[in-house]
N, C-alpha and C positions, 0 to 999 in steps of 0.2 A: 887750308882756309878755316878761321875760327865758324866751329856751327853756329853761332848764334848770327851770323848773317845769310844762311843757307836757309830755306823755309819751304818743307816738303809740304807738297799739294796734292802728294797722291796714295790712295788706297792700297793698302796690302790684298795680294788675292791668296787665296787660300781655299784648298780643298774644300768642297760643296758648299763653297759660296753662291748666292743668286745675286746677281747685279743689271738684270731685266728682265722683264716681265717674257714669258714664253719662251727663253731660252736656258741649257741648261748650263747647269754649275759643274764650274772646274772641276777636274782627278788629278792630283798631285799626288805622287806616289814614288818609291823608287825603283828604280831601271835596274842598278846595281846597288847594293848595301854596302857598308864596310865589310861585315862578315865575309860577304861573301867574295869580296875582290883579295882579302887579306892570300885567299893564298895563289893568288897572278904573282903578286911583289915579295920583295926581300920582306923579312921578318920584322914588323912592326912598323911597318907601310902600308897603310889603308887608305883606297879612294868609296867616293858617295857621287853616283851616277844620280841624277832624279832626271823623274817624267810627268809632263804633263799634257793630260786632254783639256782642251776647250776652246770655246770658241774665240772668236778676234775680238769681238765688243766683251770682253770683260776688264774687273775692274774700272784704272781708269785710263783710259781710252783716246784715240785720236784719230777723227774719219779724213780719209783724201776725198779727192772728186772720184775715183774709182766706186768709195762704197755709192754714190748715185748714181752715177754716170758709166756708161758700159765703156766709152775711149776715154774717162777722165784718168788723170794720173792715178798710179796705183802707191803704197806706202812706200816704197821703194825708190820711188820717182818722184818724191817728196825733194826739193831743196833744203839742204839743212838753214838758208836762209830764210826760211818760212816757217823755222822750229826753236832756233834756238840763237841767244843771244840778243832778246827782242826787247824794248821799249814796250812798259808795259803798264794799262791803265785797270784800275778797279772801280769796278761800277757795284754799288752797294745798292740792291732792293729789299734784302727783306725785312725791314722793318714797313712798309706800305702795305703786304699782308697781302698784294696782288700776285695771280697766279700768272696773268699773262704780261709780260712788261712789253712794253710799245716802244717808239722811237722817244715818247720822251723822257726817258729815262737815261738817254744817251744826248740830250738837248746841251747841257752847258759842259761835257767832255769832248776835251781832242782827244780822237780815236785815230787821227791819223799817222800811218806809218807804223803803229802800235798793237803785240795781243790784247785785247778787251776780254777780262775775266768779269762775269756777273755773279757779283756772291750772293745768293739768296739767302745762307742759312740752309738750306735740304739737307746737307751733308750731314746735319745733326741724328737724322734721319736714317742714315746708313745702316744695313742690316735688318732692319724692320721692317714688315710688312706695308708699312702708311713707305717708306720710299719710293715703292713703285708705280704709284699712280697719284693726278690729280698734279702732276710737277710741276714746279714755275718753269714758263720755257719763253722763249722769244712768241714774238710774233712775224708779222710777212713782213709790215713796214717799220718795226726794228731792223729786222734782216738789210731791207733795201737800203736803210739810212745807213747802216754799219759799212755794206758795200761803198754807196755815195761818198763817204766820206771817211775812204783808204783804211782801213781795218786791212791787217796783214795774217790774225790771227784772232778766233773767238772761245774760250773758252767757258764753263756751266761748269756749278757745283750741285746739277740735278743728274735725275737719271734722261731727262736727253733734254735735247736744246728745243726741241718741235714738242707742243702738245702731242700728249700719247694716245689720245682723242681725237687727234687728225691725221687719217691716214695718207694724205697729201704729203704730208711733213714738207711746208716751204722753205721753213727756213734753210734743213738742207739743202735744197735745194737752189736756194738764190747763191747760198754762202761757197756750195760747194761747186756750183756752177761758173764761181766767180774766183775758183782758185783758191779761197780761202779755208784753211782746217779749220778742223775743229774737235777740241778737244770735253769728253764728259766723264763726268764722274768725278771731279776736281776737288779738294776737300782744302778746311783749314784758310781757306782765304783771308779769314777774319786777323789773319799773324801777317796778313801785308800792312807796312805801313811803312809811308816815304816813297822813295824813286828804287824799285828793283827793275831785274832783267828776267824776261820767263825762258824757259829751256821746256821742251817736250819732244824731244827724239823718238820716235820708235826705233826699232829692230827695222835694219831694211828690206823688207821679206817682199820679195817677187806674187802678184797677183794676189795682192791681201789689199782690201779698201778699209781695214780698219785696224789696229793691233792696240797692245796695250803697251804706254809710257809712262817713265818715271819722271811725272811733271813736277817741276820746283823752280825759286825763284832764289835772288840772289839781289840782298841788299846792296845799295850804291854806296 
C-alpha cells in the first residue's frame, strides 16, 4: 500500500520517556545484544533480543472497560470489531482555545457507528512539561451524548480524555461503562482529511485494562 494513504497517529515510546503525570518512564534496554548471541549461531549470524519495563498507559494507548471496571472486559477481550477497520469521524477543537469540550461540539457530527477522534492541537505539546496538566478533555455530557448517539470508539490527542483535575474521571467512566474504548495519547490528527478508516489493535495480553497501540488511519 502506497504511504501516502497510511497516516500514523501514534507516538514512538522510548526509554525514559514521561507520558503522565505520576507514573514512571519506560526501560528499554537489551535482553541479548548482537555480541553477545554471535557466538549461539554459525559465524556471522547475529540476533538483538531487547527488553522493556513499563507500564500499560504508556505512550499511545487504548483503555477497556477493565481499566474501570473490575468484571469489565480486559485488552484481550477486546473485539477486534471495536478496534479496527472503523468509520471514522474528526472532530476539530482546538482552534476555540476551550479546555473542556462539551456535547456541543459533537452537535452537527454523525458520530454514529463511528471512532470519534478529538483533535485538539495538545499533541504539539508532547514531551514538554506544559503536556501534562491543564489538558483539553471531554466532559460528562460530551461523554453521555457520544454514548447517546452510537460512538463505537473515542479517541484524544491529549494526555487523557477526563480533566486531570477530576478525580471522578466520568468520562471513563460513562464511555467505558458503556463498552466503548478509548484510545489517548493520539498524535498528527491534523494529516486526516476526507473519509479514512481508524485501526488501534493492542497486543492481546490477558488481565491488562490498558496497553499500548499503533494507531493509524487509512485513506478511502
Amino acid at each position: 500500500m502506497n504511504n501516502h494513504y497510511v497516516i500514523d497517529l501514534s507516538h514512538e515510546i522510548e526509554s525514559g520517556m514521561i507520558t503522565h503525570p505520576g507514573l514512571p518512564a519506560p526501560i528499554v534496554c537489551d535482553f541479548l545484544t548482537r555480541e553477545e548471541s554471535a557466538s549461539r549461531y554459525a559465524e556471522g549470524t547475529s540476533f538483538h533480543i531487547g527488553k522493556i519495563d513499563m507500564v500499560a498507559n504508556t505512550g499511545t494507548y487504548i483503555d477497556s472497560p477493565f481499566h474501570r471496571f473490575e468484571h469489565g472486559d480486559d485488552i484481550s477481550q477486546l473485539p477486534l470489531a471495536l478496534l479496527v477497520d472503523l468509520p471514522c469521524c474528526v472532530v476539530r477543537t482546538g482552534e476555540s482555545g476551550r479546555r473542556s469540550i462539551t456535547a456541543a461540539a459533537f452537535a452537527d457530527v454523525d458520530v454514529t457507528g463511528k471512532a470519534v477522534l478529538i483533535h485538539t492541537g495538545w499533541d504539539v505539546l508532547w514531551g514538554q512539561e506544559a503536556y501534562l496538566a491543564n489538558n483539553p478533555h471531554l466532559t460528562e455530557d460530551a461523554a453521555n451524548f457520544l454514548v447517546e448517539n452510537g460512538a463505537i470508539l473515542v479517541g484524544i490527542d491529549s494526555v487523557n480524555i477526563d480533566s486531570l483535575t477530576d478525580n471522578a474521571r466520568p468520562v471513563h467512566t460513562i464511555l467505558l461503562g458503556h463498552r466503548i474504548p478509548i484510545v489517548e495519547h493520539l498524535c498528527n490528527l491534523g494529516a486526516i482529511t476526507g473519509e479514512v478508516r481508524f485501526y488501534a489493535a493492542p497486543v492481546a495480553v490477558k488481565g491488562m485494562g490498558t496497553f499500548p497501540t499503533r494507531a493509524y488511519a487509512i485513506r478511502q
